[in-house]
C-alpha positions in Angstrom: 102.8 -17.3 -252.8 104.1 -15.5 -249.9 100.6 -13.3 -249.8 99.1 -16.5 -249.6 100.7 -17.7 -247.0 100.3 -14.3 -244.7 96.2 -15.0 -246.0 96.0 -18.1 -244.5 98.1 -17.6 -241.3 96.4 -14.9 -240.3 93.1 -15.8 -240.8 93.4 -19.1 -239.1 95.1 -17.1 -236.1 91.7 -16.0 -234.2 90.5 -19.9 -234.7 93.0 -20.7 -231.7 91.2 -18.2 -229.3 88.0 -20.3 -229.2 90.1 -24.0 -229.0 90.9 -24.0 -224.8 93.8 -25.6 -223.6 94.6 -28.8 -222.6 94.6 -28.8 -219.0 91.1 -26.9 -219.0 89.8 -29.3 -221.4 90.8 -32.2 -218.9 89.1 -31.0 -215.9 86.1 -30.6 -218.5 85.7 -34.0 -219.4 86.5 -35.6 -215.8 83.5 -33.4 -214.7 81.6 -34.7 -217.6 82.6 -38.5 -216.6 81.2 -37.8 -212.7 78.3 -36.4 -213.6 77.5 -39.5 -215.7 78.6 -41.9 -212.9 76.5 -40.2 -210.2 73.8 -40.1 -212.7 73.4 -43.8 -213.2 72.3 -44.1 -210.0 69.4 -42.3 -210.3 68.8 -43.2 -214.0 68.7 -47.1 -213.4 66.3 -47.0 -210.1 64.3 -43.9 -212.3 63.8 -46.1 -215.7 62.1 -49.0 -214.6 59.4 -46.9 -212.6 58.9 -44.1 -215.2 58.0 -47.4 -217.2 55.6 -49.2 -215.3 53.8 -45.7 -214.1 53.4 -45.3 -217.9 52.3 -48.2 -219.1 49.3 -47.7 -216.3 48.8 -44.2 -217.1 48.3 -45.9 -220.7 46.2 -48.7 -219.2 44.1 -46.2 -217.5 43.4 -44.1 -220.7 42.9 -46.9 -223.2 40.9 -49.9 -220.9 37.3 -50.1 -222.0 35.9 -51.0 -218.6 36.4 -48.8 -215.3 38.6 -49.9 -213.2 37.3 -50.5 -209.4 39.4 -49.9 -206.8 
Protein backbone atom coordinates (compact mmCIF):
# COMPACT_ATOMS: atom_id res chain seq x y z
CA UNK A 1 0.00 0.00 0.00
CA UNK A 2 2.77 2.22 0.88
CA UNK A 3 4.33 1.54 -2.86
CA UNK A 4 1.17 2.73 -3.99
CA UNK A 5 1.17 5.55 -2.40
CA UNK A 6 5.05 6.67 -3.33
CA UNK A 7 3.34 5.62 -7.22
CA UNK A 8 0.90 7.95 -7.11
CA UNK A 9 2.63 10.95 -5.30
CA UNK A 10 5.26 10.94 -7.45
CA UNK A 11 3.75 10.75 -10.57
CA UNK A 12 1.29 13.37 -9.88
CA UNK A 13 4.35 15.62 -8.64
CA UNK A 14 5.41 16.98 -12.33
CA UNK A 15 1.54 17.78 -12.92
CA UNK A 16 2.02 20.87 -10.57
CA UNK A 17 4.93 22.35 -12.79
CA UNK A 18 2.51 23.04 -15.76
CA UNK A 19 -0.60 24.45 -13.16
CA UNK A 20 0.83 28.42 -12.62
CA UNK A 21 0.12 30.21 -9.62
CA UNK A 22 -2.41 32.17 -8.44
CA UNK A 23 -1.30 35.62 -8.64
CA UNK A 24 -0.02 34.94 -12.45
CA UNK A 25 -3.24 33.36 -13.20
CA UNK A 26 -4.99 36.66 -11.98
CA UNK A 27 -3.18 39.07 -14.04
CA UNK A 28 -4.08 36.53 -16.90
CA UNK A 29 -7.60 36.71 -16.74
CA UNK A 30 -7.81 40.69 -15.97
CA UNK A 31 -5.85 40.93 -19.29
CA UNK A 32 -8.24 38.59 -20.81
CA UNK A 33 -11.43 40.75 -19.45
CA UNK A 34 -9.74 44.18 -21.08
CA UNK A 35 -9.11 42.89 -24.09
CA UNK A 36 -12.77 41.84 -24.40
CA UNK A 37 -13.97 45.29 -23.18
CA UNK A 38 -11.86 47.26 -25.57
CA UNK A 39 -12.91 44.76 -28.19
CA UNK A 40 -16.62 45.51 -27.99
CA UNK A 41 -16.07 48.60 -29.25
CA UNK A 42 -14.86 47.77 -32.34
CA UNK A 43 -17.01 44.49 -32.61
CA UNK A 44 -20.47 46.36 -32.18
CA UNK A 45 -19.71 49.41 -34.79
CA UNK A 46 -17.77 46.26 -37.06
CA UNK A 47 -20.96 43.74 -37.00
CA UNK A 48 -23.58 45.65 -38.37
CA UNK A 49 -21.41 46.89 -41.48
CA UNK A 50 -19.68 43.51 -42.15
CA UNK A 51 -23.49 42.62 -42.56
CA UNK A 52 -24.90 44.99 -44.74
CA UNK A 53 -21.53 44.94 -47.14
CA UNK A 54 -22.41 41.26 -47.26
CA UNK A 55 -25.68 40.97 -47.92
CA UNK A 56 -24.81 43.46 -51.09
CA UNK A 57 -21.81 41.60 -52.06
CA UNK A 58 -24.66 38.72 -52.13
CA UNK A 59 -27.12 40.95 -53.91
CA UNK A 60 -24.54 41.80 -56.40
CA UNK A 61 -23.68 38.03 -57.14
CA UNK A 62 -27.15 36.57 -57.16
CA UNK A 63 -29.56 39.63 -58.86
CA UNK A 64 -30.65 38.60 -62.28
CA UNK A 65 -30.61 42.14 -63.80
CA UNK A 66 -27.43 44.51 -63.83
CA UNK A 67 -27.41 46.89 -61.60
CA UNK A 68 -27.01 50.74 -63.06
CA UNK A 69 -25.28 53.04 -61.21
Amino acid sequence: MLQLFFTIAFSAAPLTLYIPPVRCLTVFVETMEEMEMEGRVYSRRLFPRARIAWSRLLDCFFSSSPRSP
